[in-house]
C-alpha positions in Angstrom: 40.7 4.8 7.4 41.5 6.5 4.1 38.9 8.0 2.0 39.1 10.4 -1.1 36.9 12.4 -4.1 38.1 11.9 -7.3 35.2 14.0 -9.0 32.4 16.0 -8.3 29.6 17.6 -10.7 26.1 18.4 -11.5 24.5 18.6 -14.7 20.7 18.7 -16.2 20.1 16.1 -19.1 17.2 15.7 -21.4 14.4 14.0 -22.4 15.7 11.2 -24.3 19.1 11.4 -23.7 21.0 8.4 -23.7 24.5 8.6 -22.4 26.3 4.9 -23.7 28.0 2.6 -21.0 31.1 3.7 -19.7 32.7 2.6 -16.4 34.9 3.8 -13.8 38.4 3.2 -11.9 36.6 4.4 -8.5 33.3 4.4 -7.0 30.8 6.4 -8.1 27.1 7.6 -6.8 24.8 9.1 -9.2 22.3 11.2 -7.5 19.0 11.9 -9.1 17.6 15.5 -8.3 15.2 15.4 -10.6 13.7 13.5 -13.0 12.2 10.0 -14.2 14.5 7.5 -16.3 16.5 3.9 -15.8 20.2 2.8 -15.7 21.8 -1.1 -16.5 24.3 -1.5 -14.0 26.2 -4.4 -14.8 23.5 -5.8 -17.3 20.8 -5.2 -14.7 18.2 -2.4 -15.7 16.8 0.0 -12.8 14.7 2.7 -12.7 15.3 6.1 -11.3 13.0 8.8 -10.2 14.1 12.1 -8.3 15.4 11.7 -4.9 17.2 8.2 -5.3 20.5 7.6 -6.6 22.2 4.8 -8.5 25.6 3.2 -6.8 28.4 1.5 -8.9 31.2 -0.6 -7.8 34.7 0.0 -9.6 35.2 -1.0 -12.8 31.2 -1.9 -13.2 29.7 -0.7 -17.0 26.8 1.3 -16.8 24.5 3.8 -18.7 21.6 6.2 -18.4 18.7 6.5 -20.2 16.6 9.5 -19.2 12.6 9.6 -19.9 12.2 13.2 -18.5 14.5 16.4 -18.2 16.8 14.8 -15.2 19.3 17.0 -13.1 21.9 14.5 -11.1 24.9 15.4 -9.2 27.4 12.4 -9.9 30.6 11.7 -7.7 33.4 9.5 -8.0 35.3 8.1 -5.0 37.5 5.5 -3.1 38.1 4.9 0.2 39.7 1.5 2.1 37.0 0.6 4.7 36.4 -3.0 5.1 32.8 -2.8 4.0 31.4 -3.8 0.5 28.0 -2.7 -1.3 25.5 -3.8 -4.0 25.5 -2.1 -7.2 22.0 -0.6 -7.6 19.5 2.3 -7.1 18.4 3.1 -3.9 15.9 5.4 -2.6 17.3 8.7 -0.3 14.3 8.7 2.2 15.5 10.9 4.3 17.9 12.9 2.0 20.9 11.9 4.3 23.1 11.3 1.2 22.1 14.6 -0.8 23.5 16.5 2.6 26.1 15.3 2.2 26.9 16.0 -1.6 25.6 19.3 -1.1 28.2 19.8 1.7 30.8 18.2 -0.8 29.9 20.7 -3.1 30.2 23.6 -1.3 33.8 22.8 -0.1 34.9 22.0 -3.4 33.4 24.5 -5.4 34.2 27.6 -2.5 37.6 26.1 -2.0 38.1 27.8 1.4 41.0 26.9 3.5 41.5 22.7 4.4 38.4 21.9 2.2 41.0 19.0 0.6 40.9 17.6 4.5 37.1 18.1 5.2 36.4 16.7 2.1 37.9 14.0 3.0 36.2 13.8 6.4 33.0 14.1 4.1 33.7 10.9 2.2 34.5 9.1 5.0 30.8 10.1 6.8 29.1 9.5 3.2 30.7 5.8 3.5 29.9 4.9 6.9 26.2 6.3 6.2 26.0 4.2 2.9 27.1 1.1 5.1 24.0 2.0 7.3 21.7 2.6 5.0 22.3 0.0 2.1 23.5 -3.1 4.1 20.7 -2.1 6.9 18.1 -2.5 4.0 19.3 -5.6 3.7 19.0 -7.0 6.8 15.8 -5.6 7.4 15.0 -7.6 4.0 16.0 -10.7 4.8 14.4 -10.4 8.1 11.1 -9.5 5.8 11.5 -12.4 3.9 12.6 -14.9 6.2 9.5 -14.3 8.1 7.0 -14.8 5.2 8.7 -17.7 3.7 8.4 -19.4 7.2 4.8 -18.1 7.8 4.0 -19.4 4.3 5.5 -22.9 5.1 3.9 -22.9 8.5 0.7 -22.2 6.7 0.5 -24.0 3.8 2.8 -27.1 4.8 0.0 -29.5 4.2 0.1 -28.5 0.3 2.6 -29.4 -2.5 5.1 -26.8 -2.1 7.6 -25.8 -5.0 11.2 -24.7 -3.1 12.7 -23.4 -6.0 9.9 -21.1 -6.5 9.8 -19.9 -2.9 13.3 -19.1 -3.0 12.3 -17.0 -6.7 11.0 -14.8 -3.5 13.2 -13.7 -1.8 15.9 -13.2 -4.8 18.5 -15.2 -4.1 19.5 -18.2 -5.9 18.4 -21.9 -4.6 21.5 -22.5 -2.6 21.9 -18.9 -0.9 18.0 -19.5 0.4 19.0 -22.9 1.9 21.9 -21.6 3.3 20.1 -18.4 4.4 17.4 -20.5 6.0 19.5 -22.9 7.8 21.3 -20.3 9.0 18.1 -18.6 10.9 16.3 -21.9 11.7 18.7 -24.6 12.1 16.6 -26.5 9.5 17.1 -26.5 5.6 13.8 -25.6 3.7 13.0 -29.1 3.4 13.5 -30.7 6.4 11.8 -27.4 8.2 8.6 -28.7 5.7 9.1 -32.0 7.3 9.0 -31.7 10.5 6.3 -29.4 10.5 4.3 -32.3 8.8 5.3 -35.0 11.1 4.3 -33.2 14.0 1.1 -31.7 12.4 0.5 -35.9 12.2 1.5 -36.9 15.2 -1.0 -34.6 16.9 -3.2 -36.0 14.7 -2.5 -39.9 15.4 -3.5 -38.2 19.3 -6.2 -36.5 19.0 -8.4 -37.8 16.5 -10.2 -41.4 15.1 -8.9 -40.3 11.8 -6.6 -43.9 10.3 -3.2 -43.3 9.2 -4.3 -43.1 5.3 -6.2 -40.1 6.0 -3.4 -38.5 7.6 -0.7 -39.1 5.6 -2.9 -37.3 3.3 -3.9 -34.4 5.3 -0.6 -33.8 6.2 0.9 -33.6 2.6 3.1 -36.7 2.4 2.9 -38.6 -1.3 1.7 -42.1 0.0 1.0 -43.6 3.9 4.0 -46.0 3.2 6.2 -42.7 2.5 4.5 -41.3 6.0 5.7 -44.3 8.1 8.9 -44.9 6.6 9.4 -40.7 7.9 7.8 -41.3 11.0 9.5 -44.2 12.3 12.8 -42.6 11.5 11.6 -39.4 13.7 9.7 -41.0 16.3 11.6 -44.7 16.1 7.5 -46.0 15.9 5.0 -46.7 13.1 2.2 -44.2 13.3 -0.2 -47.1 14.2 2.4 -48.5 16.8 3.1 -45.0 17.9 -1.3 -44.2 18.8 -1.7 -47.8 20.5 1.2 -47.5 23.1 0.2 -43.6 23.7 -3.1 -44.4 24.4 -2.4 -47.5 26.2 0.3 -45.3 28.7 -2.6 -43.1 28.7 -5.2 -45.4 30.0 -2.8 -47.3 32.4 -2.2 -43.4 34.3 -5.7 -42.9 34.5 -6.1 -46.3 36.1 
């Protein structure tokens, strides 16, 4: 795995300054010492305060716009690990990526014997730690917002519920929700929905006096004929059909 620096340096900007949208051949992180300001990466604005850095793709314009006096320390690289990232800005919790510019640095700017070679070794550790730490947020997102879309179905499947808008959520587009949903619950959004309604009114048809007006109602669905055309299909039985022969098998066993 091949990994190299193609430039290294710190400087202080500003209040005010505006530095206009440029792009680069390589990588490039931009690490925020200091400061309070925002960037458009790739026609996307983000904010920047100290401790969090902004991370471009090749070839991706960007800018800076700085609010306060900002000190950064900006790096250019490239390296050929199968791994891909997310332009953006990203917080440094645990200053695990300003280590390791500050060892950059040091080698760079001392120049002591095989820093080209630990350098190297550097930017390979900086791009295995930006794997864990940017694509681990995102796991740990989609986990987040997998489980409150589903608890929010699970909760409020009796209501009118806008898709579209629940996939606004979790910021991806219509399709990548579907396909991201599907993928954890075997169900796309909508039939998830339905299912959770039909059972909600089976259990219903079971346990209560309730007619099948009333529950087709309760349960969301847009009309009773709507509800038994969906619940014959799932259950191969009209809801009325469906209480009489359960609560005739029930009888007969009790008999």
């Amino acid at each position: 795995m091949g990994a190299k620096i193609e430039y290294l340096y710190y400087e202080t900007r500003s209040p005010q300054h505006y530095q206009d949208l440029h792009r680069h051949h390589c990588y490039e992180i931009v690490y925020y010492r200091t400061g309070v300001g925002y960037t458009n990466i790739d026609k996307r604005p983000f904010p920047y305060h100290e401790n969090t850095f902004s991370f471009m793709n090749p070839f991706c314009n960007h800018d800076r716009h700085t609010s306060m006096e900002t000190e950064f320390i900006a790096i250019g690289f490239s390296f050929d690990f199968p791994v891909t990232f997310e332009n953006g800005v990203f917080y440094d919790s645990h200053n695990e990526v300003l280590r390791r510019l500050n060892q950059m640095k040091e080698e760079m700017f001392t120049g002591r014997i095989h820093y080209r070679f630990r350098l190297e070794l550097l930017v390979q550790d900086l791009v295995i730690e930006l794997d864990r730490m940017l694509n681990g947020q995102r796991k740990a997102h989609e986990e987040e917002w997998h489980a409150y879309v589903k608890n929010y179905m699970d909760l409020h499947f009796n209501e009118k519920i806008n898709l579209q808008t629940l996939a606004s959520l979790t910021a991806y587009s219509y399709d990548r929700f579907r396909h991201k949903f599907k993928e954890s619950t075997g169900f796309s959004p909508h039939h998830y929905l339905l299912v959770k309604r039909l059972e909600s009114a089976k259990e219903k048809l079971l346990l209560t006096n309730k007619s099948v007006t009333e529950i087709s109602q309760e349960c969301g669905f847009s009309s009773s004929s709507q509800f038994c055309h969906l619940f014959k299909k799932r259950f191969n039985e009209i809801p009325s059909k469906f209480r009489i022969d359960k609560l005739f098998s029930e009888n007969n066993e009790s008999n």
